[in-house]
Steps between C-alpha positions, in 0.01 A plus 500: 500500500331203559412363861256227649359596813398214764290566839369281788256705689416409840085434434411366840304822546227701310772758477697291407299334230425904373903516489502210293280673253663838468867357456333299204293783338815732558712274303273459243552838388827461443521169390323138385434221732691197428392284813293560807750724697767580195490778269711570189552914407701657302579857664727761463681678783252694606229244474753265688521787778082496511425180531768443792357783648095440452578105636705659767178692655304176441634241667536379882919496494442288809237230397548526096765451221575667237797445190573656213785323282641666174534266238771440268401603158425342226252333762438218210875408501479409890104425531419107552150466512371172590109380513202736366625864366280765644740780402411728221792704322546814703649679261165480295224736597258258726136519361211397745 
């Protein structure tokens, strides 16, 4: 499945600003940053189920926010993208 996560953590604090950092590098092992705070992954149950859960122990539920939307698939058929396209095919293996 495919899903796009989006957070807004609270960074008013050092802790906060070190929350801010782990949600990031946590989603970055499941997925590819799109835009500042948005991720796009493409997981399978089980992945879906650890990355809930690993975000889950991360964030402040009372200062942050977290969202994880499925998207409908073929994400090209219902993708507008408009500006600069930072987005690299996830389906492709990414290459640093």
């Amino acid at each position: 499945m495919e899903v796009l996560v989006v957070y807004d953590v609270n960074t008013e604090t050092r802790e906060g600003r070190r929350r801010l950092r782990r949600v990031a590098k946590r989603c970055e092992a499941f997925g590819q940053r799109v835009q500042y705070s948005v991720f796009e992954c493409i997981l399978d149950d089980k992945g879906y189920e650890r990355l809930q859960h690993a975000l889950k122990e991360i964030i402040d539920q009372d200062l942050d926010s977290l969202r994880i939307y499925r998207l409908r698939e073929p994400r090209e058929r219902y993708l507008k993208i408009i500006g600069r396209d930072v987005a690299h095919d996830i389906h492709q293996p990414l290459i640093l």
